[in-house]
N, CA, C and O atoms as a GROMACS GRO file, in nm:
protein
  420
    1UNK      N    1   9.561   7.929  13.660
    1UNK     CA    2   9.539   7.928  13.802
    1UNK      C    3   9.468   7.799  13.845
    1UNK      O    4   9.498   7.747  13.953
    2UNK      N    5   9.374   7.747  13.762
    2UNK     CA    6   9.317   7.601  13.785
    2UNK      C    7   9.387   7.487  13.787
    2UNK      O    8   9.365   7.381  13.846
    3UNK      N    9   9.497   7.530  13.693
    3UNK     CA   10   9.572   7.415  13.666
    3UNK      C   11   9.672   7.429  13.814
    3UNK      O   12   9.705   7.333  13.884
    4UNK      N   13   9.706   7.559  13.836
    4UNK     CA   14   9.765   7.506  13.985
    4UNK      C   15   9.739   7.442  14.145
    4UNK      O   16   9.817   7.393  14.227
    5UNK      N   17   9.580   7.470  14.148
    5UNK     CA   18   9.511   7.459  14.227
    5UNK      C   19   9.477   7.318  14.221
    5UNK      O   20   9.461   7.283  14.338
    6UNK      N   21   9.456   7.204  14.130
    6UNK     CA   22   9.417   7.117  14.104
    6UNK      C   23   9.568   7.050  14.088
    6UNK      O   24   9.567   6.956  14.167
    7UNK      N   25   9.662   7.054  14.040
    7UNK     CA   26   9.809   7.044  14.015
    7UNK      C   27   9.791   6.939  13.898
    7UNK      O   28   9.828   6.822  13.900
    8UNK      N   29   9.727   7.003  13.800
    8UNK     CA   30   9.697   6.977  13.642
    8UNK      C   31   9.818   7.011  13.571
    8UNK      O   32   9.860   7.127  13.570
    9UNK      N   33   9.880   6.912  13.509
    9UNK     CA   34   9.930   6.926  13.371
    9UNK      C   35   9.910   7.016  13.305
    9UNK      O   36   9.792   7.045  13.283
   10UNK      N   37  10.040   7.115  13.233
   10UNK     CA   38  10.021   7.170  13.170
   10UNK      C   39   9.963   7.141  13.020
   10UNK      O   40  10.008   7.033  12.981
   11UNK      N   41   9.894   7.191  12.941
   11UNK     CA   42   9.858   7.137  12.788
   11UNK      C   43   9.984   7.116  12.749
   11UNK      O   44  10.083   7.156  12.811
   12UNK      N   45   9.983   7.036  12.617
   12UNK     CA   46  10.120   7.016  12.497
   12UNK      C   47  10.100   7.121  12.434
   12UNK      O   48   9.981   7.129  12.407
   13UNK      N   49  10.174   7.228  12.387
   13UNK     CA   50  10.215   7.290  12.333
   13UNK      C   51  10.292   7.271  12.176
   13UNK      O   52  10.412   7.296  12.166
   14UNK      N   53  10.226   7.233  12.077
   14UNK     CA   54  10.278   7.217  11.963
   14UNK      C   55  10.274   7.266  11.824
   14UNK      O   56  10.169   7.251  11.763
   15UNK      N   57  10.400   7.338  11.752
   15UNK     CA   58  10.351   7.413  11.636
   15UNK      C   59  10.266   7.361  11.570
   15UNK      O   60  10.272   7.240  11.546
   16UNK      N   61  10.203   7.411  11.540
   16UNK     CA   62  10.122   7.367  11.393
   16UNK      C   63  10.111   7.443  11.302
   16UNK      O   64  10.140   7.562  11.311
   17UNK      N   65  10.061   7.379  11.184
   17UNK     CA   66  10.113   7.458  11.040
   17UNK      C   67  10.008   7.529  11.029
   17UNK      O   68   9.899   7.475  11.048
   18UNK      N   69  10.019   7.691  10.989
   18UNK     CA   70   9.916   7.771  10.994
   18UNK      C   71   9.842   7.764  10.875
   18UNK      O   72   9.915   7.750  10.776
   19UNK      N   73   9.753   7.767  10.856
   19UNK     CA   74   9.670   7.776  10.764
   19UNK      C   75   9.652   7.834  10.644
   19UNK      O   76   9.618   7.949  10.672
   20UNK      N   77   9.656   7.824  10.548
   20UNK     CA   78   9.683   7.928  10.406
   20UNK      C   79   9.632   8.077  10.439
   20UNK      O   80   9.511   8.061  10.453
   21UNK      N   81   9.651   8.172  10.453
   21UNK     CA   82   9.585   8.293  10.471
   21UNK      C   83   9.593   8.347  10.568
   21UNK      O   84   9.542   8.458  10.582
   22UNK      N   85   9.663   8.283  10.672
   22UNK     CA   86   9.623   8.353  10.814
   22UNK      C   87   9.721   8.476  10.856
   22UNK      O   88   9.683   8.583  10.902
   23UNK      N   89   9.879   8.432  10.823
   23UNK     CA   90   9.953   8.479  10.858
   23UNK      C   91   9.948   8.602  10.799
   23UNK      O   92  10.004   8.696  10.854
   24UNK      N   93   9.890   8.614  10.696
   24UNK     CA   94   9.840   8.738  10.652
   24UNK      C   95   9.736   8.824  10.674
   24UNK      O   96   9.736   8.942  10.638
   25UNK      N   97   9.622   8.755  10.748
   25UNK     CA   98   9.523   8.832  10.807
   25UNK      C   99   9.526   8.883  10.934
   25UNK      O  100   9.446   8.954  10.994
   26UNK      N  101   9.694   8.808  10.985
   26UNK     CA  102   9.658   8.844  11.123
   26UNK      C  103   9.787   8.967  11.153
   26UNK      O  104   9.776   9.063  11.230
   27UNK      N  105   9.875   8.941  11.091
   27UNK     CA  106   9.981   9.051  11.061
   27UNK      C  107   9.949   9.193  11.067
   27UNK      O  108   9.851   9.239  11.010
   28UNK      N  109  10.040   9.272  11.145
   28UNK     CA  110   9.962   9.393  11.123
   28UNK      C  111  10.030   9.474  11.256
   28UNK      O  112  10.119   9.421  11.323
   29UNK      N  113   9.975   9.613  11.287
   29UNK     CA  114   9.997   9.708  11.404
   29UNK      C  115   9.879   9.705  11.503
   29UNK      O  116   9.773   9.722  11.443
   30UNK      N  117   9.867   9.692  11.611
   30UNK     CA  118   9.791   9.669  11.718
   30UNK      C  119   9.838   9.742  11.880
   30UNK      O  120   9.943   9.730  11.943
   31UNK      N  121   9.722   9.811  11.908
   31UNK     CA  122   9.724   9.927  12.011
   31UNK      C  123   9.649   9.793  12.175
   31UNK      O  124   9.542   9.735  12.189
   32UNK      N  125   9.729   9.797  12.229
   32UNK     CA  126   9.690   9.794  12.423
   32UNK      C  127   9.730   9.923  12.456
   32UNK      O  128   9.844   9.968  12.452
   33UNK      N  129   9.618   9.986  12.492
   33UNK     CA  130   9.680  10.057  12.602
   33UNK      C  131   9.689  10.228  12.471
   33UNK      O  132   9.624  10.293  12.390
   34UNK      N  133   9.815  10.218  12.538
   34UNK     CA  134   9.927  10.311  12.419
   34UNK      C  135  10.034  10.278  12.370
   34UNK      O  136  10.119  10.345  12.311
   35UNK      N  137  10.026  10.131  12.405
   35UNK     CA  138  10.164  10.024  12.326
   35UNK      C  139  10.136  10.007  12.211
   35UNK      O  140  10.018  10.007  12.175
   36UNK      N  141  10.229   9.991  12.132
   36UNK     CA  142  10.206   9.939  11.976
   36UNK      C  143  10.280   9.796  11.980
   36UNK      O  144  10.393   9.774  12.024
   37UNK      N  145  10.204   9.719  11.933
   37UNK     CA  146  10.235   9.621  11.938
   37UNK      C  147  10.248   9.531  11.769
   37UNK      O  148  10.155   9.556  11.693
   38UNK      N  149  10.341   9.449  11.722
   38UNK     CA  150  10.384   9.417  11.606
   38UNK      C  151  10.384   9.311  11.577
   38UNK      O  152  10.480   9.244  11.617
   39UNK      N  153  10.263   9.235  11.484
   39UNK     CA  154  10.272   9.130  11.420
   39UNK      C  155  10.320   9.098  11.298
   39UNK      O  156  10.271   9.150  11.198
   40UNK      N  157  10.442   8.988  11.290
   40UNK     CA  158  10.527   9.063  11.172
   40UNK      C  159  10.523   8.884  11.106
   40UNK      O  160  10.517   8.797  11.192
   41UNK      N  161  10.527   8.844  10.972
   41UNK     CA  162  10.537   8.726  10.900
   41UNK      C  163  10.679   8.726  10.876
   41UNK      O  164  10.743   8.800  10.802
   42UNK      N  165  10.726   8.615  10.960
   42UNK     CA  166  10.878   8.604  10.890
   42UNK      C  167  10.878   8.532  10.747
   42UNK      O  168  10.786   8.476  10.688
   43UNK      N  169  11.039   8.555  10.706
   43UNK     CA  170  11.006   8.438  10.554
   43UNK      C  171  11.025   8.328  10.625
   43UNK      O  172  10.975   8.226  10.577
   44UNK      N  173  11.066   8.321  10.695
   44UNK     CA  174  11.054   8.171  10.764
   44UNK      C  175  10.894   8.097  10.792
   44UNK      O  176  10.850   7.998  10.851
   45UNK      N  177  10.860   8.169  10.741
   45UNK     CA  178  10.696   8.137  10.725
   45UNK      C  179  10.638   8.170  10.926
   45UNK      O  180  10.516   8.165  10.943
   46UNK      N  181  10.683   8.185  10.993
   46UNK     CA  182  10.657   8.152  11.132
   46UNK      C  183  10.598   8.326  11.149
   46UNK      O  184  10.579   8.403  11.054
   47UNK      N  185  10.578   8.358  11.298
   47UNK     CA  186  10.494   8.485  11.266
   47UNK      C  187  10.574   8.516  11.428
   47UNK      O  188  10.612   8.423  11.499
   48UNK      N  189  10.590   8.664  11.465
   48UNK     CA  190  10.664   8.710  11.531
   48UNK      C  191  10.625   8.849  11.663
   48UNK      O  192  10.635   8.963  11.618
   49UNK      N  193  10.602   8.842  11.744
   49UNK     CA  194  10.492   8.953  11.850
   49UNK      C  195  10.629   9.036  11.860
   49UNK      O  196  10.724   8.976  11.911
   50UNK      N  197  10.653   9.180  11.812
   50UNK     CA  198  10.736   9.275  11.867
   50UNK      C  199  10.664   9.356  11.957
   50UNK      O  200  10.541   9.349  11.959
   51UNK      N  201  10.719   9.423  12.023
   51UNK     CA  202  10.655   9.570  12.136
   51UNK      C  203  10.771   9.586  12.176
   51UNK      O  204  10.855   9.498  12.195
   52UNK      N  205  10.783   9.732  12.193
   52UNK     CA  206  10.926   9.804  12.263
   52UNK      C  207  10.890   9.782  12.440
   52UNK      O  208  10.972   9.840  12.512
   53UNK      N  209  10.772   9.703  12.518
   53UNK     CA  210  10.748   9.675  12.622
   53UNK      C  211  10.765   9.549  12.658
   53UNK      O  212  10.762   9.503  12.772
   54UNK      N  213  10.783   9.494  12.556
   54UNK     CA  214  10.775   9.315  12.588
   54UNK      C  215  10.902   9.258  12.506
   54UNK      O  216  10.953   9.328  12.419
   55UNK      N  217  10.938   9.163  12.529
   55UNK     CA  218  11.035   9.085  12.427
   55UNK      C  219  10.978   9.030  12.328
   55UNK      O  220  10.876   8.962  12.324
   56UNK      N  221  11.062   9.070  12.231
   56UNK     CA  222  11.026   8.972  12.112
   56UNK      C  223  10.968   8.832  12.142
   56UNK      O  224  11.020   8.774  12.237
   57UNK      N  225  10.860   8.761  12.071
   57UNK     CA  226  10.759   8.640  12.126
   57UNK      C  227  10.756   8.587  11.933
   57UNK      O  228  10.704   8.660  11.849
   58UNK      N  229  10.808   8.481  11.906
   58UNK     CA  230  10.791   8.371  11.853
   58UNK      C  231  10.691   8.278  11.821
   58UNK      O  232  10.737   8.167  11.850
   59UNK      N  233  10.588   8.268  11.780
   59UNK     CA  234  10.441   8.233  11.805
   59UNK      C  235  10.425   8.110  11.734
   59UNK      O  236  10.439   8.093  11.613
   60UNK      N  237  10.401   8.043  11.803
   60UNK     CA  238  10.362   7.935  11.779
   60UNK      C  239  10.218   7.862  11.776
   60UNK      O  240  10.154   7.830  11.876
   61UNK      N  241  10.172   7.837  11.620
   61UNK     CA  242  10.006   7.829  11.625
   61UNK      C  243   9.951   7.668  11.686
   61UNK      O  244  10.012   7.563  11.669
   62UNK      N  245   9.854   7.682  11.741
   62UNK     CA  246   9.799   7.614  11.822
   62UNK      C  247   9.662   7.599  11.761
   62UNK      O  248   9.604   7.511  11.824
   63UNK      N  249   9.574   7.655  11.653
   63UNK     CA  250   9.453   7.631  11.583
   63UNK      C  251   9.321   7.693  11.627
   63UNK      O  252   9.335   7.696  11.749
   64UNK      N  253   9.235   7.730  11.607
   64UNK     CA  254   9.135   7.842  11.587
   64UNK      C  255   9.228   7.975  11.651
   64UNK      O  256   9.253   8.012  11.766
   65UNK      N  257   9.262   8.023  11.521
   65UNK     CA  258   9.374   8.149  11.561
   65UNK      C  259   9.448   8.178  11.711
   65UNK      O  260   9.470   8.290  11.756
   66UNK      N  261   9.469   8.102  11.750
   66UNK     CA  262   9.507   8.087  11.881
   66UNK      C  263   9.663   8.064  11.883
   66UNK      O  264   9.698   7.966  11.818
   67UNK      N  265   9.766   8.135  11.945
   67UNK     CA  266   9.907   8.135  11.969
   67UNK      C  267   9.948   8.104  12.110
   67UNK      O  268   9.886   8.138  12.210
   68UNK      N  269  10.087   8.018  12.106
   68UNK     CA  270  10.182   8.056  12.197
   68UNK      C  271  10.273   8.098  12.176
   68UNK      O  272  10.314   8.078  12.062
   69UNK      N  273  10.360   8.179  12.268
   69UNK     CA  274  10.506   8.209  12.275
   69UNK      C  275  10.627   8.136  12.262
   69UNK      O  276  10.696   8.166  12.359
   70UNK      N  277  10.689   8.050  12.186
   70UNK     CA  278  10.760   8.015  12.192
   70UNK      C  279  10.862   8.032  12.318
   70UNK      O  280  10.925   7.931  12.349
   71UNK      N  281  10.880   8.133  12.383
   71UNK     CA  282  10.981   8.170  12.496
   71UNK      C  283  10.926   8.153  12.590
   71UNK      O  284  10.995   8.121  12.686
   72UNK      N  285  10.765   8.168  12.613
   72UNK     CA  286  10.697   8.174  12.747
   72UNK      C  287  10.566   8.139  12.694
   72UNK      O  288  10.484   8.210  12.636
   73UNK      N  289  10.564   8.000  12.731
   73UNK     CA  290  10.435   7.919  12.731
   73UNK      C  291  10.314   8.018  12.818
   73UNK      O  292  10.194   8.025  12.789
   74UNK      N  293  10.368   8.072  12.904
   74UNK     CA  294  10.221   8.180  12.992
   74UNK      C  295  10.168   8.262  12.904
   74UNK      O  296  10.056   8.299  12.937
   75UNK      N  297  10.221   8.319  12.769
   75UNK     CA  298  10.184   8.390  12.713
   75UNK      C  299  10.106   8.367  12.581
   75UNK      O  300  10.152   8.315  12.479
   76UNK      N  301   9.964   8.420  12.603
   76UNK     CA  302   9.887   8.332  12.471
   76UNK      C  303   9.814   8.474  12.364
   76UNK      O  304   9.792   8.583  12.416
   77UNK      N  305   9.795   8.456  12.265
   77UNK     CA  306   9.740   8.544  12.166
   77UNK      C  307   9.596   8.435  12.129
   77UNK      O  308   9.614   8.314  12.116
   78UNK      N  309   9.482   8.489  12.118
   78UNK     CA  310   9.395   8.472  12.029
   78UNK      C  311   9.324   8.525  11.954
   78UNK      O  312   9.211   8.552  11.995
   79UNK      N  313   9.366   8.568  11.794
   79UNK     CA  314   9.284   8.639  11.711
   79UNK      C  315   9.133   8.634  11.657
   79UNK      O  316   9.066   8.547  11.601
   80UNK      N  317   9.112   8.762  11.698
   80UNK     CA  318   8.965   8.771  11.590
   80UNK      C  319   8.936   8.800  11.487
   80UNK      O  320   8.961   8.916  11.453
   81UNK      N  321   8.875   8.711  11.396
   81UNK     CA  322   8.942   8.722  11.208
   81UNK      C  323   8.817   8.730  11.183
   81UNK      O  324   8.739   8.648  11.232
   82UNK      N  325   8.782   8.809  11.118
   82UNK     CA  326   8.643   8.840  11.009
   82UNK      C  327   8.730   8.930  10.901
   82UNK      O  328   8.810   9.022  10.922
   83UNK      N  329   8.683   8.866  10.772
   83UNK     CA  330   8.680   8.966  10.695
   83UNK      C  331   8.846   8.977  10.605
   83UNK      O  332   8.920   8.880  10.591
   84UNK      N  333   8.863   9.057  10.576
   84UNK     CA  334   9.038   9.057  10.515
   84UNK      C  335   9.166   9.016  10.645
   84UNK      O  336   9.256   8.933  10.637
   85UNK      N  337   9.134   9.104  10.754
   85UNK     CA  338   9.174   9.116  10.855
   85UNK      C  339   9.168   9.069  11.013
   85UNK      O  340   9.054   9.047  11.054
   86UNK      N  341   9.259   9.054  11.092
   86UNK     CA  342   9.198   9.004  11.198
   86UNK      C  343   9.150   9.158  11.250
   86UNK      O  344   9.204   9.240  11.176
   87UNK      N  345   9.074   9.219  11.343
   87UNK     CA  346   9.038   9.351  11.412
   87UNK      C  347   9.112   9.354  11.526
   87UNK      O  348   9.150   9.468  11.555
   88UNK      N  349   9.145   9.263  11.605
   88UNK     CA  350   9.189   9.265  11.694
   88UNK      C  351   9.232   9.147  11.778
   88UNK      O  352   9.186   9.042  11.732
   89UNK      N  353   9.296   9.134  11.872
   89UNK     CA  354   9.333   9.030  11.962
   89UNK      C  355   9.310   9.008  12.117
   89UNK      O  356   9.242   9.096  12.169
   90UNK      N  357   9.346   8.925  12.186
   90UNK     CA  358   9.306   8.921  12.297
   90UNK      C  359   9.470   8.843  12.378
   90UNK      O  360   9.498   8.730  12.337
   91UNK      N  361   9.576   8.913  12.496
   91UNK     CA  362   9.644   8.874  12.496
   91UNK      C  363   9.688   8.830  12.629
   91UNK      O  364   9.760   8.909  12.691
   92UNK      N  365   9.672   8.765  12.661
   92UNK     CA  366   9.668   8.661  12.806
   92UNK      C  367   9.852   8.660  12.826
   92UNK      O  368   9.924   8.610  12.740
   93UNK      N  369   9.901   8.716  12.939
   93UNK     CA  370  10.019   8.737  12.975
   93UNK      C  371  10.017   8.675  13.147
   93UNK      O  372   9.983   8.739  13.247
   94UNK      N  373  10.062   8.542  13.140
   94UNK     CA  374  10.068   8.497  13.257
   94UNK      C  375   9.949   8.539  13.359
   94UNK      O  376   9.954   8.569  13.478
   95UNK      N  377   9.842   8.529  13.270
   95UNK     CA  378   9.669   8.509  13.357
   95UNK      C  379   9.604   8.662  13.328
   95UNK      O  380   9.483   8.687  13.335
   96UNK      N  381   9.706   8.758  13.294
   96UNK     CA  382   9.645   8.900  13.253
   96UNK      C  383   9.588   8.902  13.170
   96UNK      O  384   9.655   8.833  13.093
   97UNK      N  385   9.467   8.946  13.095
   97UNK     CA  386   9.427   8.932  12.951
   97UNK      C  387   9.452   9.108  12.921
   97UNK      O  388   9.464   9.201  13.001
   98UNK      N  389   9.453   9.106  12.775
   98UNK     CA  390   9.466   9.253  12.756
   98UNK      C  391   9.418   9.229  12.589
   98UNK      O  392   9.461   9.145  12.510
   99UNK      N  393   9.308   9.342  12.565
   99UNK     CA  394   9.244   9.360  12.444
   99UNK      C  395   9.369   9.408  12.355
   99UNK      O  396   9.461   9.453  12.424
  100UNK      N  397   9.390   9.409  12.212
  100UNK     CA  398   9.478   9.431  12.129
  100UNK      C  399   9.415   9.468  11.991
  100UNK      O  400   9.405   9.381  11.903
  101UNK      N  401   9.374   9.595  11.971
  101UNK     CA  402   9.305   9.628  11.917
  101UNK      C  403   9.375   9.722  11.762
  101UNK      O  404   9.459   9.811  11.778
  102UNK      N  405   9.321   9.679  11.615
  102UNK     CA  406   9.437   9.651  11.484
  102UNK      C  407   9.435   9.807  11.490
  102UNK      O  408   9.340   9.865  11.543
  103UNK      N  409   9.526   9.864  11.443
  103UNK     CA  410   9.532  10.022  11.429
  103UNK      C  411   9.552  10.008  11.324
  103UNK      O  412   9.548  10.131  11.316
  104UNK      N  413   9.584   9.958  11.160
  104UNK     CA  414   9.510   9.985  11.016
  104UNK      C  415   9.428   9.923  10.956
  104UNK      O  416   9.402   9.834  11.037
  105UNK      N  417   9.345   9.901  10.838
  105UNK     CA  418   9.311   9.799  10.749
  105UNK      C  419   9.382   9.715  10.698
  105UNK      O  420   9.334   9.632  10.621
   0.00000   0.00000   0.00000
């Protein structure tokens, strides 16, 4: 919203190579709401947002656990990693944020 108000440039948006370990800590089943939401490791090494509410999202890492969408730059993930696991996420949908919280170990 700042960036429109000011008529700021959007950031560059560029994959970057994820980090040894991550794609595995951050992988997993995750509750908004009563959505289930699906972080899945392709072998393509790249990492993948399913929900039967949203379209499939392509993620593209951006660094301190932080994602974009490949399909829709508005849409951002940032994980919270302690421990084996991330616990949860935080998921910014065109300015909405929405908690994303891991439903296993």
């Amino acid at each position: 919203m700042v960036r429109e108000i000011f008529d700021l440039p959007a950031p560059d948006v560029v994959d970057r190579t994820l980090p040894k370990g991550l794609a595995e800590q951050v992988a997993g089943s995750y509750l908004i709401g009563c959505n289930r939401l699906v972080v899945r490791h392709l072998e393509s090494g790249r990492l993948v947002l399913e929900s039967t509410e949203l379209p499939d999202y392509h993620l593209m890492y951006q660094g301190d656990g932080r994602f974009v969408a490949d399909e829709d730059h508005a849409v951002h993930l940032s994980f919270q990693v302690s421990g084996k696991h991330a616990r949860s996420f935080v998921m910014s949908n065109h300015g909405a944020d929405s908690v994303a919280v891991r439903m296993e170990d």
